[in-house]
N, C-alpha and C positions, 0 to 999 in steps of 0.2 A: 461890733457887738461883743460882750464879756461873755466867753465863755464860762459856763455852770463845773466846779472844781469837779473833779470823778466822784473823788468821794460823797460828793453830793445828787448825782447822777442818777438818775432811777435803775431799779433794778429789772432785768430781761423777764416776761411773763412767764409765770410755771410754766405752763405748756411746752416753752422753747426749753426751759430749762432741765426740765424733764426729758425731754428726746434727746438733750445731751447726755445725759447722762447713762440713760439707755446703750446708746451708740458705745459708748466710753467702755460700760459696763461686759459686748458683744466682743466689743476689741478684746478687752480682757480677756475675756472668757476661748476666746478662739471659734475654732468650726465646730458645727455638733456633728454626731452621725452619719446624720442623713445630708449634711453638707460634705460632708467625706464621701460616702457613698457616689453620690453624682457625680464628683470629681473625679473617683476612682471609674466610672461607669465612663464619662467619656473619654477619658485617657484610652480606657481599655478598644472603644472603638477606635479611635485615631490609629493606636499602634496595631489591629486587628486591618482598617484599611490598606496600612504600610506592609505586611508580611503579605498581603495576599498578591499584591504586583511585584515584591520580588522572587515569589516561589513561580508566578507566569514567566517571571526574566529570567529565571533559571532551565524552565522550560524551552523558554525561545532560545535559549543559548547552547541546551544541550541538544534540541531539531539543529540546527545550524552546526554544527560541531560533528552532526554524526552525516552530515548529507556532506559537508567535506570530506569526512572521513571514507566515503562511499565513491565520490567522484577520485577522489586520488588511491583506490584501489582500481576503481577501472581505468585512469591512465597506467598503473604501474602492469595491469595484463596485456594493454599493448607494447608497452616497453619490452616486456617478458617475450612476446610471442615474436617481437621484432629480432631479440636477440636470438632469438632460442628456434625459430621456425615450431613454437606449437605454444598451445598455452598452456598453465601449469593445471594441474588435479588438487582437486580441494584437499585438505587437510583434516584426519579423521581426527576423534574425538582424544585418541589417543597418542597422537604423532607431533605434539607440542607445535603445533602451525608451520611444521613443514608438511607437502606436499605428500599422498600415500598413493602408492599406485601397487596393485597386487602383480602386475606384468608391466613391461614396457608401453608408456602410454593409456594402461588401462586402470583407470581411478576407482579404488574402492568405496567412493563414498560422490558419485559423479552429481547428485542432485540433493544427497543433506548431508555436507560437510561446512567446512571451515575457508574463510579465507586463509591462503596459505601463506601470513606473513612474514613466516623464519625464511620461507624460501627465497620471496622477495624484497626482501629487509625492509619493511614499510613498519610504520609506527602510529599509533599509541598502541602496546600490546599488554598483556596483564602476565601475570609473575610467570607463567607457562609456556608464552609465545607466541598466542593469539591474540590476532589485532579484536581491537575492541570499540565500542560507537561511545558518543557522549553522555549516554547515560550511568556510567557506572562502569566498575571494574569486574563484577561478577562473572559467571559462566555465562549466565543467559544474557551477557550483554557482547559477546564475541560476535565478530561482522561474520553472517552468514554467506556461501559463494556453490553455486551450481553450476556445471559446465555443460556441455551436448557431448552425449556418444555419437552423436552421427557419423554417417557413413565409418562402419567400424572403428569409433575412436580417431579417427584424421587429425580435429582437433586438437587431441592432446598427445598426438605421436610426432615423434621429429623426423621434420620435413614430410608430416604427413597431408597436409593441405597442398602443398607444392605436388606432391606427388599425384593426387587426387584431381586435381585442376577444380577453378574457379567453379566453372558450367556446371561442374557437379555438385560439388558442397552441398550441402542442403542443412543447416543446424536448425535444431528443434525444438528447442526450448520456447514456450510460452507465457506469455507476461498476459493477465486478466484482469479489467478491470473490475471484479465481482466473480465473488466464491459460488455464484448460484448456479446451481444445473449447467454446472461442469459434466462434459462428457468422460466417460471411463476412468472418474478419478480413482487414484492409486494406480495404477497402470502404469510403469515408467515411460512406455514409447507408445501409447496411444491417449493419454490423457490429454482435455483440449476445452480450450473455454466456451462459455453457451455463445450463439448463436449471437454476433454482430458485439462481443464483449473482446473481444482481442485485440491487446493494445498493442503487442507483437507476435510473431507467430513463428520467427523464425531467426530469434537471439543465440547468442553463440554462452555467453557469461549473463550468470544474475546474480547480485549481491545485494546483500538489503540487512539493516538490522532490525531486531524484534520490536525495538521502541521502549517506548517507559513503560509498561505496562510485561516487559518481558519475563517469564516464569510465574506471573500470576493471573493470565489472560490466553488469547491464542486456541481456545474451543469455539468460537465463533461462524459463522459463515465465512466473513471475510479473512481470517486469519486461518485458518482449518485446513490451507492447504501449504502453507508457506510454514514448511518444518518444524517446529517449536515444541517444548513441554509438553505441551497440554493438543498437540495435534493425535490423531487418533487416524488419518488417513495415511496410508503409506506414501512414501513421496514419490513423486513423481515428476514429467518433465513440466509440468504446468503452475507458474506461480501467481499469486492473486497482489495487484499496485491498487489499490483500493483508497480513495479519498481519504484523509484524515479525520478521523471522527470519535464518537464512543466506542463503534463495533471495529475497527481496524487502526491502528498507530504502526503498522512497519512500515520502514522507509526503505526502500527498495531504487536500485537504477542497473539499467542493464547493458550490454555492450550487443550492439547491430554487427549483422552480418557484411552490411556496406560499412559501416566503420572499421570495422576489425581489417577488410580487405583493400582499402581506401591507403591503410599506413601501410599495409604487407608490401602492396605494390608498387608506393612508392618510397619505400625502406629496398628495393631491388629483393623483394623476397618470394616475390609473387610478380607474375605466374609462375 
């Protein structure tokens, strides 16, 4: 069959013709406003989803960062109490995270001080010398650490547990799960948790940091008693481990009486 030359060829219907040239016309012309707009509007949520799972990953990295930081304080006080026959006295506010004791054995700051990391050369510390948790370099982010005066300071006198014997010890420090109707809070040596809330009752060390939320939080129930800023109760031997949640973020861990005596005894230092 002979093909019909082009030039002879019919020509395409307006209709077609016209939405080419529309189309053609749009190319030209680009995006308008409101085609900008929508573009910029979903971008902005994509990059709005992406920021908000890395500030969670920084979250979860600084819990995990500072519960290390807590655990390898409490191995370095049994190290300490192995070498030394007692354990060290916290670190006042002013003693650059060495240990402050107003007498031999006798800790000036026995339930809201500092861990004492110049003493025990542990690390990550901030320009001063206090160990510090994963959230930051601040004051209010120094690893906080409490000891037991029991039986007159034993604990923190050398060879004063050996001296004292096992059967006697008795350290006093309490770990709560909940800041509510606390008995004799502020009391150093009778404060005590409510009624069936005692997660320990008879801890030797507690160490714990404030959390993310340190120096702008800490008036709450569950924070109220565990030293901070903004606590308003005097301290005392009684500290609050309380779920993680809105009303409490410290991270807290503490050193037993059977653990502490567990390495004594058999580091030959005990009984």
């Amino acid at each position: 069959m002979k093909r019909m030359p082009k030039s002879q060829r019919p020509s395409p219907p307006l209709p077609t013709r016209a939405l080419s040239s529309v189309r053609a016309d749009r190319a030209a012309r680009g995006f308008t406003l409101v085609e900008l707009a929508i573009v910029m509007f979903i971008v902005s949520l994509l990059l709005g989803g992406m920021l908000l799972p890395l500030s969670a990953q920084q979250d979860v990295r600084a819990y995990g960062d500072t519960q290390k930081i807590l655990s390898e304080a409490r191995d370095a006080l049994l190290g300490y109490a192995m070498a030394n026959d007692r354990l060290p006295c916290p670190a006042s506010s002013t003693s650059n995270g060495v240990e402050s004791m107003s007498s031999p054995g006798v800790c000036t700051n026995p339930h809201d001080g500092y861990f004492p990391a110049a003493t025990l050369g542990l690390t990550p510390v901030d320009s001063s010398g206090y160990l510090i948790d994963g959230w930051g370099s601040d004051s209010y982010n120094r690893i906080r650490y409490a000891v037991t005066t029991a039986n007159t300071n034993s604990f923190t006198t050398s060879s004063g547990m050996k001296n004292t014997g096992v059967t006697v010890l008795a350290p006093d420090l309490q770990v709560c799960s909940t800041g509510a109707s606390m008995a004799n809070a502020g009391n150093p040596a009778t404060a005590a948790c409510a009624a069936g809330k005692a997660l320990a009752t008879d801890a030797v060390a507690v160490i714990y940091s404030l959390g993310k939320n340190a120096g702008t939080a800490g008036a709450g129930t569950e924070e109220t008693h565990n030293p901070n800023p903004l606590a308003t109760i005097p301290a005392d031997r009684a500290f609050v481990s309380a779920p993680q949640g809105s009303s409490s973020d410290d991270q807290m861990v503490w050193l037993s009486k059977s653990t502490l005596f567990n390495r004594l005894v058999a580091a030959g230092r005990l009984p």
